[in-house]
C-alpha positions as CSV (number, residue, x, y, z in Angstrom):
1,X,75.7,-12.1,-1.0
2,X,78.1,-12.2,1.6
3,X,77.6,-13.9,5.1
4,X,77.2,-10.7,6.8
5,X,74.8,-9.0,4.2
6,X,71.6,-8.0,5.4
7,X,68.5,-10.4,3.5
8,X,65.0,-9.2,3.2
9,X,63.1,-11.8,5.7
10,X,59.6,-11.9,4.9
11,X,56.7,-13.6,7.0
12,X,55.0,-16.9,4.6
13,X,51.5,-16.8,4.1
14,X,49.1,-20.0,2.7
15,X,50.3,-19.0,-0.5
16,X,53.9,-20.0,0.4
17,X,53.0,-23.6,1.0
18,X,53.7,-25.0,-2.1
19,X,57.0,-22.8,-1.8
20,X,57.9,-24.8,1.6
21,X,57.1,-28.0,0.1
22,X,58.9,-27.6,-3.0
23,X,62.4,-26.8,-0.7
24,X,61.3,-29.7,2.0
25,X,60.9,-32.2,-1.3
26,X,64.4,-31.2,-2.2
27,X,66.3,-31.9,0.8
28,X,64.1,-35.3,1.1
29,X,62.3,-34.8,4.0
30,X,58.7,-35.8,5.1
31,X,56.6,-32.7,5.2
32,X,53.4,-33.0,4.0
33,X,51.5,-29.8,2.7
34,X,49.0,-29.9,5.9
35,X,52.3,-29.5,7.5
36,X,53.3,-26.3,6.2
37,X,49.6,-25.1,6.3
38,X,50.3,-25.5,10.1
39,X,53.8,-23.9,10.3
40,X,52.1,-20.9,8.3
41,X,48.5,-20.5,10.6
42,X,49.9,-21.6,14.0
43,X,53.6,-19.9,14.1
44,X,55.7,-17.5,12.4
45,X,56.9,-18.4,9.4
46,X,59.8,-16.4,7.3
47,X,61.5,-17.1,4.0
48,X,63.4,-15.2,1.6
49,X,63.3,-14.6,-2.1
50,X,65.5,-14.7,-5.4
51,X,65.1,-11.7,-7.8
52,X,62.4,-13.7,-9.6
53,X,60.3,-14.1,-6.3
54,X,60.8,-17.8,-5.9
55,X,61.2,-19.1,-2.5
56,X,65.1,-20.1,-1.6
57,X,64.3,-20.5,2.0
58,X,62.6,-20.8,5.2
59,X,62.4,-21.0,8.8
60,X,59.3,-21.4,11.3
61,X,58.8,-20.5,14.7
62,X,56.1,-22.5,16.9
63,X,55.0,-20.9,20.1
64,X,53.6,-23.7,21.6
65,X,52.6,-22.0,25.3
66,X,53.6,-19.3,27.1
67,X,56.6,-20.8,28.3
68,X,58.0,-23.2,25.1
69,X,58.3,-22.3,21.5
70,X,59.5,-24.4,18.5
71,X,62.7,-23.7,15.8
72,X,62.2,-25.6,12.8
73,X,62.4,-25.6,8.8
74,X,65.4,-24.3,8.5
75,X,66.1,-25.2,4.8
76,X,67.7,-23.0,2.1
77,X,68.1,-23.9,-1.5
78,X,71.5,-25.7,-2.8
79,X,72.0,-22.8,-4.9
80,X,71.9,-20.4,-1.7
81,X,74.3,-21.6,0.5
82,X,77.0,-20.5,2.5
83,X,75.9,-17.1,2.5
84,X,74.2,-16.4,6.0
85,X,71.1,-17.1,5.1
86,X,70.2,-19.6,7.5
87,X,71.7,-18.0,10.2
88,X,69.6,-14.3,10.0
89,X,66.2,-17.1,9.8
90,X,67.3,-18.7,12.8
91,X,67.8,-15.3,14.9
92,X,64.2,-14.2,13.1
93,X,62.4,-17.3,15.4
94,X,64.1,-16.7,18.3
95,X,63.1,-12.9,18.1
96,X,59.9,-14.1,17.5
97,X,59.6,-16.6,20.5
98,X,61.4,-14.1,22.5
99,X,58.9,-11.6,22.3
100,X,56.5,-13.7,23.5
101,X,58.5,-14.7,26.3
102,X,59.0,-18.5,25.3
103,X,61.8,-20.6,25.3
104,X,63.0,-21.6,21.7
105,X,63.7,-25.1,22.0
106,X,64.6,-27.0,18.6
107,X,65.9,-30.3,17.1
108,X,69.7,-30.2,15.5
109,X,71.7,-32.6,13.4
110,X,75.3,-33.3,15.2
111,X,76.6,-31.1,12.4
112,X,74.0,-27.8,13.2
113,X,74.6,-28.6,16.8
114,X,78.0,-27.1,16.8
115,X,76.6,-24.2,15.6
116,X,73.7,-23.9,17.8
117,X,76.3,-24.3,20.7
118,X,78.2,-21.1,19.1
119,X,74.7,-19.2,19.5
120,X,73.5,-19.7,23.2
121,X,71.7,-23.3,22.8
122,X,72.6,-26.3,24.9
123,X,71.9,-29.4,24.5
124,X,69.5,-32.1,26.5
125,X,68.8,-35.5,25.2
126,X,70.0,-37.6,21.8
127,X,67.3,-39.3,19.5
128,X,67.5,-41.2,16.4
129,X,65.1,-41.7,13.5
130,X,64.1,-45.1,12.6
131,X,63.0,-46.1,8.8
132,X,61.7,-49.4,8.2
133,X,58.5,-50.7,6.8
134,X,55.3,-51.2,8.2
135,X,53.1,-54.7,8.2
136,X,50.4,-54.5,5.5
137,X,48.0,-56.6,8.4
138,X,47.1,-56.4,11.8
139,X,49.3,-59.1,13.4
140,X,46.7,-61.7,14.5
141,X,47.2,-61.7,19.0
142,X,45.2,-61.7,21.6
143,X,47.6,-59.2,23.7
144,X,46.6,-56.1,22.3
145,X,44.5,-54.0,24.7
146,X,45.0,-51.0,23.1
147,X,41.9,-49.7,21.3
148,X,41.9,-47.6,18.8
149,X,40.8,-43.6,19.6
150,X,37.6,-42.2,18.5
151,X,37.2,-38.8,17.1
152,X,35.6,-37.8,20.5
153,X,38.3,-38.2,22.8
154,X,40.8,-36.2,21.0
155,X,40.7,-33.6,24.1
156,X,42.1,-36.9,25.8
157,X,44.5,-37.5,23.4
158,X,45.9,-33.5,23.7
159,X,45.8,-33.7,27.8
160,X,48.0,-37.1,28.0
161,X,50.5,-35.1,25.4
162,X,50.5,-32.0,27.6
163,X,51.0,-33.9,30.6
164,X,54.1,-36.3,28.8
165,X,56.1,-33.8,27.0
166,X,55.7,-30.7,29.6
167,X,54.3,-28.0,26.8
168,X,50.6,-27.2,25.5
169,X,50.9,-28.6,22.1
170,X,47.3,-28.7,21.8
171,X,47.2,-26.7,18.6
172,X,49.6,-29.2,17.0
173,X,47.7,-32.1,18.2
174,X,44.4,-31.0,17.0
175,X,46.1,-30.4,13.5
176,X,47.4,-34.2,13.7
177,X,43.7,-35.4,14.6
178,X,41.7,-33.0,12.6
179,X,43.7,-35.3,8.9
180,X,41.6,-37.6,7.6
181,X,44.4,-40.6,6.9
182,X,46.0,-40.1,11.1
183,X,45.1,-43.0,13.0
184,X,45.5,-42.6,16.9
185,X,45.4,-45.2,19.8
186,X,44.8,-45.3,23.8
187,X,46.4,-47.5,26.5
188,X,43.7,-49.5,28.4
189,X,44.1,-47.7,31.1
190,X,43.7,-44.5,29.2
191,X,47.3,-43.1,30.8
192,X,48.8,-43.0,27.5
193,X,48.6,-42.8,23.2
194,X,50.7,-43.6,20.2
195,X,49.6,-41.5,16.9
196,X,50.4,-42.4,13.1
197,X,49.9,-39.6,10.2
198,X,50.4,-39.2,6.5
199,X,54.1,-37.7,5.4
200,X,55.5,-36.5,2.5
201,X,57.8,-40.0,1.8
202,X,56.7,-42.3,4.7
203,X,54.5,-42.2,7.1
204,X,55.4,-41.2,10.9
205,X,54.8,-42.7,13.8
206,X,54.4,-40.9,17.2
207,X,54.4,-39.6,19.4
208,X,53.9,-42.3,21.7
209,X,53.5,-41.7,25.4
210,X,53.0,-44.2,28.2
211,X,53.3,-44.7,31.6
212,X,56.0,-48.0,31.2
213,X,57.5,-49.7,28.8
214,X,54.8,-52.4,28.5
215,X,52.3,-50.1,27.2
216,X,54.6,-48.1,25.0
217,X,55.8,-51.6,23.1
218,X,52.3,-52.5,22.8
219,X,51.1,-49.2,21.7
220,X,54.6,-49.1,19.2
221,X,53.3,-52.7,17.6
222,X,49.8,-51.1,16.8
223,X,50.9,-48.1,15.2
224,X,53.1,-50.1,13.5
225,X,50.5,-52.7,12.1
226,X,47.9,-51.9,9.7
227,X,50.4,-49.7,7.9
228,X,51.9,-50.6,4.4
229,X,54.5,-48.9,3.3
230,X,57.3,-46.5,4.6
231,X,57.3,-45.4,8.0
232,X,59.6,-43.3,9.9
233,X,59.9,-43.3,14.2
234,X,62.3,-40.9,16.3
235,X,63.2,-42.1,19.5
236,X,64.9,-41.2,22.3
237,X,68.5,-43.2,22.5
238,X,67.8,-44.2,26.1
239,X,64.6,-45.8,24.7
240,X,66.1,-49.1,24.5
241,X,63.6,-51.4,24.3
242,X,62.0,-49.8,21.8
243,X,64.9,-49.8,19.9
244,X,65.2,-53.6,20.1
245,X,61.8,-54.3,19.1
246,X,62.4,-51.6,16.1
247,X,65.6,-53.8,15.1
248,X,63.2,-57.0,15.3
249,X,60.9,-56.3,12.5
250,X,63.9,-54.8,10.2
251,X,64.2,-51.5,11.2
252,X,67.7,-49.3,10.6
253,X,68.5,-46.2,12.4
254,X,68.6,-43.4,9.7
255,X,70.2,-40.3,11.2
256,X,70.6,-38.9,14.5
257,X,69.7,-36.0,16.3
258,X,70.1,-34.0,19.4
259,X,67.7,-31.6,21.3
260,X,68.8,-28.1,22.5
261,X,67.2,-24.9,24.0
262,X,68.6,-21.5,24.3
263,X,70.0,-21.1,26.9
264,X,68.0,-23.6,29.5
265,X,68.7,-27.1,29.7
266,X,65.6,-28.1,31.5
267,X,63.8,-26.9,28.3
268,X,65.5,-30.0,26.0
269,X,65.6,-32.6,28.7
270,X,63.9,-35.9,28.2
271,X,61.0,-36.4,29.4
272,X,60.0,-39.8,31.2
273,X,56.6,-40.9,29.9
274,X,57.9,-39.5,25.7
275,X,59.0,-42.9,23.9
276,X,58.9,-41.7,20.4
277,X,58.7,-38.0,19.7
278,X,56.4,-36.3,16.8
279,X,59.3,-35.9,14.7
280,X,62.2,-32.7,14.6
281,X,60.0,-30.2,13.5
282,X,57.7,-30.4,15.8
283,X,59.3,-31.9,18.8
C-alpha cells in the first residue's frame, strides 16, 4: 500500500476494544480497557483492517463541547507502517470534530509535532511525563487538609475541571469517577482536585487543579500516597515546583510532549489553575 492509496476507515464499536487494547499494549502505553470503552461510546472512533479482519490501527476523536474536541490514539501496527495510514486517521478526526464545529486540539511527541506543523496545527505549551513509584502508606503529617471526595460531589469535581482547563469534559470526568479503583481529592477550600485512576502499566495521576501552588503540592503528595506501585504524572514544564517535589521522591522524566490545535493557538495554551494534566489522550 502506497502512502497515497486510499484505506478503508471504519468507525470501532465495543467489540473493537480488545482490538484497541491489543495495539495500545504493543506500543507500551497505559490504556486501560474502560479507556477504550470511552473512546468508542463518547467519540468517534476509526480503525482499519488487514485481509484477515484484525485491527492494524486506530484513531479517536473526542468532542468534548461545542467548541473543543480531542485527537488521540493514533497507533498503527509495526507491520503497517510508513504507508499513510496514520495520516488518512488523523484527517478522519478532524472531519469529525469539524463537522461539529470544534476545535481539534491534541497531544504530539517532538517527532509527530513536525508533522502536525506540516498540517495546520500550532503549537501551545510543553509537558513531560513523570514515572516513578508511589508510597505504599499514607505519609504520617498533620499538614494535609485535603480530604478525600465522596461519590456525591462528583458534579463538584466536573465543575472545578470545566472551570481549570476551559472545556466541558464532563463526560470524561464522570467516566474517571464512575471506576471503581479511581480515588479523587478536594482542596479545603473546595477551589480545586487532584484525581488518581487504574492504567494499563501504572497508574496515573491527575489531573490536578488548584488555585496556587500550595494546594496543588499538597494535593500532588496525596495522590501520590496510598499508591503502591507504578505511577505515571504529565505536567506542564513551567510547573516547576512540581517538578522539584516529583525529583524529591525519585521521580524521572520519561518523555516529552507538546500541545497543538489546528489552526488556533488559544486552543493549546496553558491554562493557569491545570498543574498535571489527565494524560495525552485525553488532555
Amino acid at each position: 500500500m502506497a502512502s497515497s492509496d486510499v484505506i478503508a476507515i471504519e468507525r470501532l464499536d465495543a467489540n473493537d476494544v480488545a482490538g484497541g487494547l491489543a495495539l495500545s499494549d504493543a506500543a507500551g502505553w497505559n490504556q486501560s480497557g474502560d479507556d477504550w470503552s470511552f473512546f468508542i461510546a463518547a467519540g468517534a472512533a476509526f480503525g482499519v483492517r488487514d485481509e484477515a479482519g484484525a485491527l492494524i490501527a486506530t484513531a479517536a476523536a473526542l468532542p468534548y463541547d461545542a467548541a473543543t474536541g480531542w485527537i488521540s490514539m493514533v497507533l498503527v501496527d509495526a507491520a503497517h507502517r510508513h504507508r499513510g495510514i496514520a495520516s488518512q486517521l488523523v484527517d478522519a478526526c478532524v472531519a469529525a470534530l469539524r463537522e461539529g464545529g470544534c476545535t481539534p486540539v491534541l497531544d504530539a511527541t517532538p517527532a509527530g509535532a513536525a508533522v502536525y506543523a506540516k498540517a495546520g496545527f500550532v503549537a501551545g505549551f510543553a509537558f513531560e511525563r513523570w514515572q516513578g513509584d508511589g508510597a505504599a502508606t499514607m505519609a504520617a503529617t498533620d499538614a494535609q487538609s485535603c480530604v478525600m471526595a465522596e461519590p456525591s460531589q462528583g458534579e463538584t469535581l466536573i465543575a472545578l475541571d470545566g472551570n481549570a482547563c476551559g472545556v466541558d469534559r464532563a463526560l470524561l470526568l464522570r467516566s474517571f469517577l464512575g471506576r471503581p479503583t479511581t480515588r479523587a481529592w478536594l482542596a479545603p477550600r473546595g477551589d480545586g482536585f487532584a484525581l488518581r485512576r487504574a492504567g494499563r502499566r501504572a497508574a496515573q495521576v491527575g489531573p490536578i487543579a488548584a488555585a496556587d501552588e500550595a494546594a496543588a503540592l499538597e494535593l500532588l503528595g496525596l495522590a501520590l500516597d496510598g499508591s503502591a506501585g507504578r505511577v505515571f504524572i504529565d505536567v506542564p514544564v513551567h510547573r516547576t515546583s512540581i517538578a522539584d517535589a516529583l525529583t524529591r521522591r525519585g521521580f524521572v522524566r520519561q518523555r516529552s510532549f507538546v500541545r497543538m490545535a489546528l489552526g488556533d493557538a488559544r486552543a493549546a495554551a496553558a491554562r493557569e489553575r491545570v498543574f498535571a494534566l489527565a494524560g495525552p489522550e485525553f488532555g
